[in-house]
VOPAGU-2260 file (C-alpha; in pm, 1 decimal, decimal comma):
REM VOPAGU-2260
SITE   aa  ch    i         X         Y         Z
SITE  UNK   A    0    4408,7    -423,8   -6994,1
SITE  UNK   A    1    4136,8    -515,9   -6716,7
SITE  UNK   A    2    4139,5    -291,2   -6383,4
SITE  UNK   A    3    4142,9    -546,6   -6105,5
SITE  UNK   A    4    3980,3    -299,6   -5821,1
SITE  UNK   A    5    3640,0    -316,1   -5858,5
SITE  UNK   A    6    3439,0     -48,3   -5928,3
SITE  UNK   A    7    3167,9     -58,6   -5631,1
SITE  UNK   A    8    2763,2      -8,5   -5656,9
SITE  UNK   A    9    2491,7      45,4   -5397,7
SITE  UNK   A   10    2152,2     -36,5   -5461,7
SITE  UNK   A   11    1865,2     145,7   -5334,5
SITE  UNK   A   12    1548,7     -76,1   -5323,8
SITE  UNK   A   13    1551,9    -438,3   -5393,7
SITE  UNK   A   14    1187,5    -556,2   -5511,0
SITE  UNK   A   15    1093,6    -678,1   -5811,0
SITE  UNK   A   16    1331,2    -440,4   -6048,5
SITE  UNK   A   17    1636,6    -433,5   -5822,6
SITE  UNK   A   18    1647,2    -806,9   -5697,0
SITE  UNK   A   19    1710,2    -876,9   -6071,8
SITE  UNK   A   20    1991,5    -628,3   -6097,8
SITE  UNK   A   21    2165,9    -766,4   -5846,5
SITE  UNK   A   22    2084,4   -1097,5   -6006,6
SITE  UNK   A   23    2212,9    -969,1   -6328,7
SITE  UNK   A   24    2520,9    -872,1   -6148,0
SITE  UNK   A   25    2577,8   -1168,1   -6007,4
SITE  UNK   A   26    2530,2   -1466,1   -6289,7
SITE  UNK   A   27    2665,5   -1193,9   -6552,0
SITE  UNK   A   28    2965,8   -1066,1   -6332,0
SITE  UNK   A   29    3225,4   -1198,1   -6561,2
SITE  UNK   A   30    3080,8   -1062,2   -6911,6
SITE  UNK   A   31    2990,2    -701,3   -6737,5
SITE  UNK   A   32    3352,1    -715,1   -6621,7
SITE  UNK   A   33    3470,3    -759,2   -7006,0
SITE  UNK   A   34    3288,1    -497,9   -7118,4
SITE  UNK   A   35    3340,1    -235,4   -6862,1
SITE  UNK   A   36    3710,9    -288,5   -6843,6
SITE  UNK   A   37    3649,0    -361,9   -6446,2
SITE  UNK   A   38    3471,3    -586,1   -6206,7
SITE  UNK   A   39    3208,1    -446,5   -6080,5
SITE  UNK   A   40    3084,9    -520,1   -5679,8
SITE  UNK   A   41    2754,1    -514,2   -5564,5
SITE  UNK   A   42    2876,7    -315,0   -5214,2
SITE  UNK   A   43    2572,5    -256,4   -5039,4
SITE  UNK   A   44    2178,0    -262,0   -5096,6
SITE  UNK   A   45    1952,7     -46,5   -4902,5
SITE  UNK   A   46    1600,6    -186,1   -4793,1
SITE  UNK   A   47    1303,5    -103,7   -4567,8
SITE  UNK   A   48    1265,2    -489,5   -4470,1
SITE  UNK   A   49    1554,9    -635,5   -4384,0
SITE  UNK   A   50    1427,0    -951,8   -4263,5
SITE  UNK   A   51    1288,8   -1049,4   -4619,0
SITE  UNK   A   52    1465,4   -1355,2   -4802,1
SITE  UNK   A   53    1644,6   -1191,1   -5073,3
SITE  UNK   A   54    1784,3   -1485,0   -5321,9
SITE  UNK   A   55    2117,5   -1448,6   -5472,0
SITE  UNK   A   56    2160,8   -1059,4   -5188,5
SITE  UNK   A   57    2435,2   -1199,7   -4909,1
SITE  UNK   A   58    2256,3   -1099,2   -4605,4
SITE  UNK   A   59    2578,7    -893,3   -4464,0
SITE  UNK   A   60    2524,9    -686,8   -4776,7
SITE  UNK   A   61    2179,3    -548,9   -4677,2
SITE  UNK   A   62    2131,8    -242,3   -4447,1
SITE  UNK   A   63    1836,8      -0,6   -4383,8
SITE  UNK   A   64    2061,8     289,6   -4344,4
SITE  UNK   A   65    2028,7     400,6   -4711,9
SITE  UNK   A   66    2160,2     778,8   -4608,6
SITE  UNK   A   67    2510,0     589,9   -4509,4
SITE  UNK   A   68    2527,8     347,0   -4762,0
SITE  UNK   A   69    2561,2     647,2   -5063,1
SITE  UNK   A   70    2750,3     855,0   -4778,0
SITE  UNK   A   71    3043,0     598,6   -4717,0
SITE  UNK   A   72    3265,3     749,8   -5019,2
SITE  UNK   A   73    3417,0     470,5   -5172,5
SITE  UNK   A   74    3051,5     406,2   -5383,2
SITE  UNK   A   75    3140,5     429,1   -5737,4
SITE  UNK   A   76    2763,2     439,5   -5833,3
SITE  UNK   A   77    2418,5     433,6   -5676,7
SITE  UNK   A   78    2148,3     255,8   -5865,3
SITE  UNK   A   79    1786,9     398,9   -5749,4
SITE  UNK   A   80    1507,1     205,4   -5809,9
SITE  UNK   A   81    1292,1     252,0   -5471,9
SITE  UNK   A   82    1102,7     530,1   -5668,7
SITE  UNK   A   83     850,0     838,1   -5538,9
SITE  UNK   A   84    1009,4    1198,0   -5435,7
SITE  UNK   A   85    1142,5    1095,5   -5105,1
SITE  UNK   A   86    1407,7     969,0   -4969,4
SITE  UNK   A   87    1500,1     946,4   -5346,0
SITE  UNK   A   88    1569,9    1293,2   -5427,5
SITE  UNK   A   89    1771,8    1345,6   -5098,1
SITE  UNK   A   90    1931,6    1021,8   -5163,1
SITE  UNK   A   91    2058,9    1082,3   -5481,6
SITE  UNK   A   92    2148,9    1450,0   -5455,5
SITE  UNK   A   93    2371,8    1279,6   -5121,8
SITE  UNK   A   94    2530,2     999,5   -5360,4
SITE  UNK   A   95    2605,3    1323,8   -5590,7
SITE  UNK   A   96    2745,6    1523,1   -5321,8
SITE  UNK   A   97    3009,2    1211,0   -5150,6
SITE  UNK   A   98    3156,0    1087,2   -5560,7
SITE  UNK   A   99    2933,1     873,0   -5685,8
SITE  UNK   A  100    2740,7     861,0   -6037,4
SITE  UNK   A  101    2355,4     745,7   -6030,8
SITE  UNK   A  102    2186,1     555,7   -6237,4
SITE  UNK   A  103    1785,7     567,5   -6187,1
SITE  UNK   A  104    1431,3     468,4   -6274,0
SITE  UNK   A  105    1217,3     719,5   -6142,9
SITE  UNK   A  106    1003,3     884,4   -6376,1
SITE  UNK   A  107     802,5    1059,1   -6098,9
SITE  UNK   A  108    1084,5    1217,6   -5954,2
SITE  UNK   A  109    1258,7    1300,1   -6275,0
SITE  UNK   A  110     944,1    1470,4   -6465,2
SITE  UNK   A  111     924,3    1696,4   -6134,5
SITE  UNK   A  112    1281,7    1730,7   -6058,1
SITE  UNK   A  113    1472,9    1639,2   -6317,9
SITE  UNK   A  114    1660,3    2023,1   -6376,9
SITE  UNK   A  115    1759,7    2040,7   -6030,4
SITE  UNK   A  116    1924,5    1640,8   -6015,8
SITE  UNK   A  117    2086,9    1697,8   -6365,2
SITE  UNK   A  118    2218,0    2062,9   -6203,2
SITE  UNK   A  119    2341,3    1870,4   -5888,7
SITE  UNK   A  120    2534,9    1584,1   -6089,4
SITE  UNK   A  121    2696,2    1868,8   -6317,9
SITE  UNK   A  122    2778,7    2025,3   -6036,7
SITE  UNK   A  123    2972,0    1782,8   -5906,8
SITE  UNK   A  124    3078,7    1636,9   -6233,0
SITE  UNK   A  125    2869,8    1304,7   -6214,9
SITE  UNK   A  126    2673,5    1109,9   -6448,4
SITE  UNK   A  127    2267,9    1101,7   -6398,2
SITE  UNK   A  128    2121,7     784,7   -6639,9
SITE  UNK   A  129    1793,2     685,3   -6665,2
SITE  UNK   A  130    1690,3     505,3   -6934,9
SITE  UNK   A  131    1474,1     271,9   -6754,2
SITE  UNK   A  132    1226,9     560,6   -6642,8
SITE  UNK   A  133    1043,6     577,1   -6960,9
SITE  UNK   A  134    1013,9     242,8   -7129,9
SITE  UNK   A  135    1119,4     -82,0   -6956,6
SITE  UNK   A  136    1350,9    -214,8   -7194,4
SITE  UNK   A  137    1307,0     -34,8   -7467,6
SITE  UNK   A  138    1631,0     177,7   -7549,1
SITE  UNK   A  139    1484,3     534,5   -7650,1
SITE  UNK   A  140    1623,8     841,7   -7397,7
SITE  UNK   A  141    1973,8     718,5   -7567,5
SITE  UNK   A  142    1812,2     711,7   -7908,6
SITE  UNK   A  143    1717,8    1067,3   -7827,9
SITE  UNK   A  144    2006,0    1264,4   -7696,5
SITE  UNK   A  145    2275,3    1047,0   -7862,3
SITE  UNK   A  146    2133,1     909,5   -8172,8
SITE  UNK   A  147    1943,0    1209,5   -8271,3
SITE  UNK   A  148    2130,9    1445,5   -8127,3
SITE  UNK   A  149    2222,7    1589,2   -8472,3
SITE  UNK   A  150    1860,2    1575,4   -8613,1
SITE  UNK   A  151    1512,7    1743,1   -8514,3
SITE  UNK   A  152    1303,0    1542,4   -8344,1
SITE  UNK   A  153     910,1    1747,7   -8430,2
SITE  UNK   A  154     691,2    1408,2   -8232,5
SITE  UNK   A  155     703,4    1114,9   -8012,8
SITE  UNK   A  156     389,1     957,5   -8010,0
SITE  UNK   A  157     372,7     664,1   -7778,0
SITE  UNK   A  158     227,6     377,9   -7580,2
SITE  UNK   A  159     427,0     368,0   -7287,3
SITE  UNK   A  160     224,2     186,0   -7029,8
SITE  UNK   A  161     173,5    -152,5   -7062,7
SITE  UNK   A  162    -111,6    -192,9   -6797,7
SITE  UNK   A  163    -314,2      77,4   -7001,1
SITE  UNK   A  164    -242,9     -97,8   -7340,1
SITE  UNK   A  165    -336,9    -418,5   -7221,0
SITE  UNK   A  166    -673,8    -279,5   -7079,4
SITE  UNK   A  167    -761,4     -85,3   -7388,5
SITE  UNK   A  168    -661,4    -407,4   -7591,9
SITE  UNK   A  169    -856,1    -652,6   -7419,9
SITE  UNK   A  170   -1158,8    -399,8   -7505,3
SITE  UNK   A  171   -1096,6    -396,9   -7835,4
SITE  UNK   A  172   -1048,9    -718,4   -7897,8
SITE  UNK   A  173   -1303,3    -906,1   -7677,5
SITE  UNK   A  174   -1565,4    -634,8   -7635,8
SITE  UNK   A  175   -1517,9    -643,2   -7275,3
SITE  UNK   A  176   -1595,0    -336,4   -7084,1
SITE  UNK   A  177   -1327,9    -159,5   -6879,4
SITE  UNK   A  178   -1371,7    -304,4   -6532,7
SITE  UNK   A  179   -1372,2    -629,4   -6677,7
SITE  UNK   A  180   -1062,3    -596,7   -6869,9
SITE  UNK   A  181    -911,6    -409,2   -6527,5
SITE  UNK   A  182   -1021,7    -721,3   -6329,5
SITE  UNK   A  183    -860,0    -901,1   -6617,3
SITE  UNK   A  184    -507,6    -747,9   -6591,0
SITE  UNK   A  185    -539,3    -710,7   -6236,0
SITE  UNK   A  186    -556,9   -1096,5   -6200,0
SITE  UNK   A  187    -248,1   -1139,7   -6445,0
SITE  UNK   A  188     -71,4    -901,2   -6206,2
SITE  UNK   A  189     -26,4    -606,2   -6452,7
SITE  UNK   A  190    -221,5    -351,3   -6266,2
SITE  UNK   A  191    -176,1    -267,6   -5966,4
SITE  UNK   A  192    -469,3    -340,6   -5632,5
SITE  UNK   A  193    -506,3      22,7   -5682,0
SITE  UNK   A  194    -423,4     111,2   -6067,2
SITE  UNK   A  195    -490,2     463,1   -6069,7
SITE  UNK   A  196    -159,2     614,3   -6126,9
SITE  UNK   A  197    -202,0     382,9   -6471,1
SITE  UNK   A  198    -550,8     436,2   -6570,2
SITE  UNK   A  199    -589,3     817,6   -6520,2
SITE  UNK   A  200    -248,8     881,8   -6706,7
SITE  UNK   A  201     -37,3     984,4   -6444,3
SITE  UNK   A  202     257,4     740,0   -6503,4
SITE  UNK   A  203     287,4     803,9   -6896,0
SITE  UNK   A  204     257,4    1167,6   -6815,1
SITE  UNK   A  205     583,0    1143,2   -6600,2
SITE  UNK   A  206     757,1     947,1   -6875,0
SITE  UNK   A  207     559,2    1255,3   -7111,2
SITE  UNK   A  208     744,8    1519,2   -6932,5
SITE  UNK   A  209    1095,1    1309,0   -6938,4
SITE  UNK   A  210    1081,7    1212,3   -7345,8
SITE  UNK   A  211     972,9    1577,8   -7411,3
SITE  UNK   A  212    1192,6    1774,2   -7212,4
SITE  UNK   A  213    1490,0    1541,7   -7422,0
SITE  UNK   A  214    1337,3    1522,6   -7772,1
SITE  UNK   A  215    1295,6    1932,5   -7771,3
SITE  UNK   A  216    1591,2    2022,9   -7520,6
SITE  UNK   A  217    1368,7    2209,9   -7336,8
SITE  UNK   A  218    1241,7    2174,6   -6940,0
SITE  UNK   A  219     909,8    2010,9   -6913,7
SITE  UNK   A  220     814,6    1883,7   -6568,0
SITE  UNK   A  221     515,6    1707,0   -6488,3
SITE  UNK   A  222     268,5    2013,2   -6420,1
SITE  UNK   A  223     270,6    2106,8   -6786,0
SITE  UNK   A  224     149,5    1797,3   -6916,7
SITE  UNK   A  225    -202,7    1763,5   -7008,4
SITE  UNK   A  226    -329,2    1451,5   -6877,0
SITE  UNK   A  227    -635,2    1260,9   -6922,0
SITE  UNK   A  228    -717,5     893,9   -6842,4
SITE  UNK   A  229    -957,2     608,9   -6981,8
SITE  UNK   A  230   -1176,7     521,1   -6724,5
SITE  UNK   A  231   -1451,3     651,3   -6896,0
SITE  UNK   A  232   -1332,3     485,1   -7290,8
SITE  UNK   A  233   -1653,3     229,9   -7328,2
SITE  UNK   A  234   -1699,5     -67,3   -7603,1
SITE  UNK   A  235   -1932,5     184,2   -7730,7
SITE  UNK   A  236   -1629,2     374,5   -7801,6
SITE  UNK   A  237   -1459,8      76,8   -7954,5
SITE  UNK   A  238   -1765,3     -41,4   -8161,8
SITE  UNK   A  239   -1766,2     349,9   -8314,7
SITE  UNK   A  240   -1365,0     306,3   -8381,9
SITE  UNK   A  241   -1406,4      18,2   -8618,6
SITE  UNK   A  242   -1651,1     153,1   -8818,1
SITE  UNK   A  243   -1391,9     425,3   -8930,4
SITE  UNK   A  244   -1112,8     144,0   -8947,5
SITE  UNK   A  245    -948,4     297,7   -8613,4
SITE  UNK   A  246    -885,3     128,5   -8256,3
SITE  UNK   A  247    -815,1     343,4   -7954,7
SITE  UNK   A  248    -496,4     366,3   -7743,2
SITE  UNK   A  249    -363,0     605,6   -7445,1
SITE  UNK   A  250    -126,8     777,8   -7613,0
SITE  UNK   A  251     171,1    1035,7   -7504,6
SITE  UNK   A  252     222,4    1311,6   -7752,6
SITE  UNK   A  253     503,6    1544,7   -7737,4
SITE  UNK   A  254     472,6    1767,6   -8034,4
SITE  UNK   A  255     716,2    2069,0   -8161,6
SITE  UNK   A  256     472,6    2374,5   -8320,5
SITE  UNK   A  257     490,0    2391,3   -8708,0
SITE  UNK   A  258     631,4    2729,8   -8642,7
SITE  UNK   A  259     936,5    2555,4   -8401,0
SITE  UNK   A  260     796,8    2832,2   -8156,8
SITE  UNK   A  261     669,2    2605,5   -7902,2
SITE  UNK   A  262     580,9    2208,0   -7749,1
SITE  UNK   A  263     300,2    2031,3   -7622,3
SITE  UNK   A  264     294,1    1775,4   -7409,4
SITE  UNK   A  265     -15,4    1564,5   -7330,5
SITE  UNK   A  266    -189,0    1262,0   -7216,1
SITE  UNK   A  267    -502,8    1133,6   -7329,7
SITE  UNK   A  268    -712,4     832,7   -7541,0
SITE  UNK   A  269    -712,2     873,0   -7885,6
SITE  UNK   A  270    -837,9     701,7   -8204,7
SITE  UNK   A  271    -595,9     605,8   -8449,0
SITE  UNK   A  272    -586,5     423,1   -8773,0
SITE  UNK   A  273    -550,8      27,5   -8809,1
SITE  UNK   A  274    -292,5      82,6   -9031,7
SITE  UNK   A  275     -69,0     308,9   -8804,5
SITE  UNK   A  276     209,2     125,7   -8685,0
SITE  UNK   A  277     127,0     202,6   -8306,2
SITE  UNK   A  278    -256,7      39,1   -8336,9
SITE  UNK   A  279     -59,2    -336,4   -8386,7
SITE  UNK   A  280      58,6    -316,2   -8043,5
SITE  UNK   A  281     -57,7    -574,0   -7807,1
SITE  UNK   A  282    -108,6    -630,5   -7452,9
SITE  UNK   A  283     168,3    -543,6   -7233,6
SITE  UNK   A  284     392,5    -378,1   -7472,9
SITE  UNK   A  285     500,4     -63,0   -7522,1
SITE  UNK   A  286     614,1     123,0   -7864,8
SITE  UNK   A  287     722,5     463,7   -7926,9
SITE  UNK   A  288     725,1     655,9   -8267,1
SITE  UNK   A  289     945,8     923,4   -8316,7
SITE  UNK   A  290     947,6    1202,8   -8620,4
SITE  UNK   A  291    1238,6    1354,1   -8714,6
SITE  UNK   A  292    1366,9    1611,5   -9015,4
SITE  UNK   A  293    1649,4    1375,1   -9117,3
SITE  UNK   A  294    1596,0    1032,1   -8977,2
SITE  UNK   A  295    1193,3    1046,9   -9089,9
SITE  UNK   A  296    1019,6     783,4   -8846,8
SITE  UNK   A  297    1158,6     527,7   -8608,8
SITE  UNK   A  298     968,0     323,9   -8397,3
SITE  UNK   A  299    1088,1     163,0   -8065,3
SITE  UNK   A  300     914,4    -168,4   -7934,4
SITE  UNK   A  301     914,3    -420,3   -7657,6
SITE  UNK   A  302     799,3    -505,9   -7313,6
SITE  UNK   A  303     770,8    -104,5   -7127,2
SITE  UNK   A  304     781,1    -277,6   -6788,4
SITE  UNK   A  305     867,4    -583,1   -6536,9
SITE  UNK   A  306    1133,4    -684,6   -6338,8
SITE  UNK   A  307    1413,8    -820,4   -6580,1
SITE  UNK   A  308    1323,5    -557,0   -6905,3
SITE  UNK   A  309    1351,8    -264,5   -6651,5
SITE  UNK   A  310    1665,6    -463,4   -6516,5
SITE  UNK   A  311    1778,0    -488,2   -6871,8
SITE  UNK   A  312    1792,9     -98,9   -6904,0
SITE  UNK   A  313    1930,4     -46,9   -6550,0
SITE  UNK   A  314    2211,9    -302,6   -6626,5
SITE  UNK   A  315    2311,6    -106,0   -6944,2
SITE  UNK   A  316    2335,1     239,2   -6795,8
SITE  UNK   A  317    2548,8     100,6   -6518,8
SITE  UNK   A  318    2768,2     -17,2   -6767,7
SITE  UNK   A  319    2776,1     299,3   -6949,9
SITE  UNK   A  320    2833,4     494,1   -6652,2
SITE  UNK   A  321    3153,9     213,8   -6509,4
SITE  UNK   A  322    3285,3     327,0   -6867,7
SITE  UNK   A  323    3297,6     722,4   -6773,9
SITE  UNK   A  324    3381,0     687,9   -6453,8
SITE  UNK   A  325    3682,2     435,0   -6578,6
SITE  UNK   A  326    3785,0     675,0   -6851,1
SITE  UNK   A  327    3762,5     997,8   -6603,9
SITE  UNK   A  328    3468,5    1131,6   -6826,4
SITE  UNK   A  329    3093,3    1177,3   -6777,0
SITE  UNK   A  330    2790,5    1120,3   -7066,2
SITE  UNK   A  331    2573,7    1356,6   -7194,5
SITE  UNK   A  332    2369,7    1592,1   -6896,7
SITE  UNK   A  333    2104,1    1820,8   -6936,0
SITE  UNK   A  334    2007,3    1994,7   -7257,1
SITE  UNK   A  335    1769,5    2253,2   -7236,0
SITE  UNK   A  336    1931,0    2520,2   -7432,7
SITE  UNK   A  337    1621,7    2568,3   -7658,6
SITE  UNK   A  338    1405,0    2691,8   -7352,5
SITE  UNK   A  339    1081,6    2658,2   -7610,5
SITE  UNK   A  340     760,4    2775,1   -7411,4
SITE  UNK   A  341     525,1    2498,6   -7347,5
SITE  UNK   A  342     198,8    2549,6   -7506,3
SITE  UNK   A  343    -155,3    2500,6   -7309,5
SITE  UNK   A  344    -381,9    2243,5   -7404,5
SITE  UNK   A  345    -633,1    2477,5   -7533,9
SITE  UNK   A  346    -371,8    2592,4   -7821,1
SITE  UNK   A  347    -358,4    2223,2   -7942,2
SITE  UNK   A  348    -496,7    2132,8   -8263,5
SITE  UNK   A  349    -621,2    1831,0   -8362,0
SITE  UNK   A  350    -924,0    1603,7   -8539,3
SITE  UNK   A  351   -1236,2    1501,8   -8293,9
SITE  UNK   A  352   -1442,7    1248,3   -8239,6
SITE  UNK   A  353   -1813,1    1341,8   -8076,7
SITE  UNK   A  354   -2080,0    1098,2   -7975,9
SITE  UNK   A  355   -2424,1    1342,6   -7912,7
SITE  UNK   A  356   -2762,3    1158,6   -7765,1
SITE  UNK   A  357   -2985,6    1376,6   -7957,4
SITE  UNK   A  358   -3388,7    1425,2   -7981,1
SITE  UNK   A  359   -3472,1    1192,2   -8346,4
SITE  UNK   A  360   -3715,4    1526,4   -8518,8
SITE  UNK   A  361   -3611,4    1715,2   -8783,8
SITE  UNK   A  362   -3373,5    2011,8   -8773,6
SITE  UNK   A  363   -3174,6    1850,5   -8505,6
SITE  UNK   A  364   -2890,9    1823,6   -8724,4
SITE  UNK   A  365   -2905,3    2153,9   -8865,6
SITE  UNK   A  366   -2925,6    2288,8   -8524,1
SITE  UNK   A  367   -2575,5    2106,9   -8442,8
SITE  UNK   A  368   -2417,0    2169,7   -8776,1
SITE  UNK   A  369   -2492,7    2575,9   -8659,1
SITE  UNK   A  370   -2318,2    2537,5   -8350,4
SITE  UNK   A  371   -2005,6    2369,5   -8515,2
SITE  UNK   A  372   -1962,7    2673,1   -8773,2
SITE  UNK   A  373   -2095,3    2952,0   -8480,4
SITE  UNK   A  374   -1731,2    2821,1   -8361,0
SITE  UNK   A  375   -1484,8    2777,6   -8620,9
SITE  UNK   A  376   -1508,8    2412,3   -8623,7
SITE  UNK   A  377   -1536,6    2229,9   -8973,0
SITE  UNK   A  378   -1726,5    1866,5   -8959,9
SITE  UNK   A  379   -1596,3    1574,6   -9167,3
SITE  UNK   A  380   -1831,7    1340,4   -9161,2
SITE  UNK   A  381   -2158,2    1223,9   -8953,8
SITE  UNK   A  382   -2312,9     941,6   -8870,5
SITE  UNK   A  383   -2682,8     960,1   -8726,3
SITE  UNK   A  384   -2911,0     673,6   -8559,9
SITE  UNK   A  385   -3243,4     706,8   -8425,4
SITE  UNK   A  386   -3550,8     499,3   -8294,5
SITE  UNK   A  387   -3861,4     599,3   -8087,3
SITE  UNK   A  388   -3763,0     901,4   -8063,7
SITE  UNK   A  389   -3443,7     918,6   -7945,1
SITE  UNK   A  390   -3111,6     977,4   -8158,1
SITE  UNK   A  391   -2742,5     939,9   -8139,4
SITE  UNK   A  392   -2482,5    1153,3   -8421,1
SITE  UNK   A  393   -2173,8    1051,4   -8412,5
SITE  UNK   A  394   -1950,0    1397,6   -8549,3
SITE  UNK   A  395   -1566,1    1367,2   -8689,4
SITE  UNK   A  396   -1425,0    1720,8   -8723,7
SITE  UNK   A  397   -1145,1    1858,4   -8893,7
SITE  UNK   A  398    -903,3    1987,4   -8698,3
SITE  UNK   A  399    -905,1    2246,5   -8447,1
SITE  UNK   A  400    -825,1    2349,6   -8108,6
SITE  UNK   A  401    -870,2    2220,1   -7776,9
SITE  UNK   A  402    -994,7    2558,9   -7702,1
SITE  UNK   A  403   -1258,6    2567,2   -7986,7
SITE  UNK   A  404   -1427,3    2264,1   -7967,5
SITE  UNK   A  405   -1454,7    2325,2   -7557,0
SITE  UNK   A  406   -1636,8    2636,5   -7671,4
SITE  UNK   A  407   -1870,2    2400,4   -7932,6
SITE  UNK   A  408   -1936,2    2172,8   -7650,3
SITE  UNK   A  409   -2034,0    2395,2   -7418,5
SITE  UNK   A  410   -2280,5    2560,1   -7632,3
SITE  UNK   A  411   -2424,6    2216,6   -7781,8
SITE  UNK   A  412   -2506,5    2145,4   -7460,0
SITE  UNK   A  413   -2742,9    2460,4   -7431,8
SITE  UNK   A  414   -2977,0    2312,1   -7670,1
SITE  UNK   A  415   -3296,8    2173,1   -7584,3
SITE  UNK   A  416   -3281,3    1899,1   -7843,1
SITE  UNK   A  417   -2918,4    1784,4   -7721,1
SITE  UNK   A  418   -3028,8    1467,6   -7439,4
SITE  UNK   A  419   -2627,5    1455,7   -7362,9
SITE  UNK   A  420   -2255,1    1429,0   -7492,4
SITE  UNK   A  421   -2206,7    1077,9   -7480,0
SITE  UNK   A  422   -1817,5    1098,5   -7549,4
SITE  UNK   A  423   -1560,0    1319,6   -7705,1
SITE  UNK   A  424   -1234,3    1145,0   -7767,0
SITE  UNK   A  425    -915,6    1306,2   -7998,7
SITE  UNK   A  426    -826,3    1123,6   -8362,0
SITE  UNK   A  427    -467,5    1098,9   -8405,9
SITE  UNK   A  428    -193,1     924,9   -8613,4
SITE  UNK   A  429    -282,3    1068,4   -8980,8
């Protein structure tokens, strides 16, 4: 039997992802209704321009008193999707506080805070979603800690921004260079008129810190993910790639030790094979590929961003959240009970990809090859290239540390017949 009192939301921010929830709302009240067992009432919506045509918002519905709106006590839940640190945090720690349940999409707020928001809804025996923090539409932090909460997750290895992939795409497939493919996806409004928050990593190492901290029930925040961006990836880079059958992607890794004593968590451009599943993924889209003891590998795709996929996720953890709050209970919170200790990026291991410009005489090789082995580091294969006297080796490792190879670097650089490193970029996904 259907409640007829509604069940009342605020929204916080009503731009491109929250002017289609409250669309969604709207055209979809009656199905939402059947499925939460309640109407649900958009009951206020918080902006910082009030003036601003808002299609399908009644204008008595908008305020820019967003402290009020999730003080007023009768809020049932507070959607957030006005993102940064602040007002946010204070906002939802307020909605918390005065009864109501959030639902959010802040991934920068959640990889720094996220302990201290889930110990505030616990607290006061709330619900804290956020699905659509990580991957647009793409259901995978319920995956994690419902799914698999009975399995091991030991990876996640993922694409999960969408202005990144479609940069590093249009590279690979055109042989564009990276400000041209920027200018590209700048014009088709997928990066931003100042993308660096995308390009140097800083968004996926939010949503890094958030599918990590979940995947190993452990706390990661932001700070101890090792981020790098691809600014400096080149068609060079690309051209090198297909000759060992690989493309290159900015990838988030989240990785369990072999002993289970530890995680990593990092950021950074990698080569990976053509045949991984991961190197398929096109332009805007997002996929995530998760390792598990029991389960083996899954792999989550879609759009990662935009107003109605993000809408999409928001829509179905209000739903989910109407449900507890209906049925006096709350979802799963925070589970950090394994406390693992997360590793630096020095203690990583993993293959290598090194592009030298070298002097073309004899010995140069031998020279290099010295250094490698001076420092623990095994070569695979090389690839050498020379003309008027000028060289380029291109060096695949085996694997080793982060730590090690810094140490090979730093010493190949010492040598007189070394001109410069031209790259050094990480070979994942065997």
């Amino acid at each position: 039997m259907m409640r007829t009192r509604p069940l009342k939301v605020a929204l916080l921010g009503c731009g491109v992802v929250g002017s289609e929830v409250a669309r969604i709302m709207t055209t979809h009240a009656d199905d939402l209704a059947a499925r939460i067992g309640a109407p649900v009432e958009l009951a206020g919506v918080a902006v910082r321009r009030p003036g601003k045509v808002r299609e399908g918002v009644p204008a008595e519905l908008v305020t820019t008193d967003a402290t009020a709106l999730v003080k007023r006590g009768d809020i049932d839940v507070v959607v957030e999707v006005i993102g940064g640190i602040e007002p946010a945090r204070t906002l939802i720690t307020t909605a918390f506080e005065h009864g109501a349940s959030v639902v959010s999409a802040n991934k920068a707020l959640l990889a720094q805070d996220g302990a201290a928001l889930h110990a505030a809804a616990e607290v006061h025996g709330k619900d804290l979603y956020y699905e659509a923090a990580v991957a647009g539409a793409i259901p995978l932090i319920r995956p994690l800690r419902e799914s698999l909460a009975g399995d091991k997750v030991n990876r996640v290895l993922g694409i999960v921004n969408g202005t990144t992939n479609f940069i590093l795409d249009k590279m690979d497939t055109t042989g564009a260079g990276y400000q041209e493919a920027l200018d590209e996806a700048t014009a088709l409004g997928y990066a931003e008129a100042d993308p660096t928050a995308d390009v140097e990593g800083f968004d996926a190492a939010a949503k890094a810190a958030i599918l990590a901290g979940i995947a190993f029930h452990t706390r990661v925040r932001l700070d101890d993910v090792h981020r790098e961006g691809m600014t400096e990836v080149t068609a060079a880079d690309f051209a090198s790639a297909k000759q060992m059958g690989r493309t290159i992607k900015l990838l988030a890794i989240c990785e369990r030790a072999e002993d289970g004593g530890s995680v990593t968590a990092r950021v950074h451009p990698a080569m990976i094979p053509l045949t991984h599943p991961l190197a398929s993924v096109r332009g805007a889209y997002n996929a995530v590929f998760v390792e598990s003891d029991a389960a083996g590998q899954l792999m989550f795709y879609g759009p990662g961003a935009g107003g109605s996929p993000t809408a999409s996720a928001v829509l179905g953890d209000l739903v989910a959240v109407c449900r507890n709050r209906l049925s006096g209970t709350t979802g799963p919170g925070e589970s950090a009970y394994a406390a693992l200790p997360v590793s630096p990026m020095g203690d990583v291991v993993t293959r290598y990809h090194i592009s030298l410009d070298v002097a073309d005489k004899p010995g140069v090789l031998a020279q290099v090859a010295t250094v490698f082995a001076e420092h623990g580091v095994s070569i695979d294969t090389v690839r050498q290239q020379g003309k008027d006297g000028e060289a380029s080796l291109v060096i695949v490792t085996h694997r080793a540390s982060d730590a090690a190879l810094g140490g090979t670097v730093e010493a190949l650089r010492k040598l007189d017949t070394v001109r410069g490193v031209a790259s050094i970029m990480r070979v994942e996904g065997e």
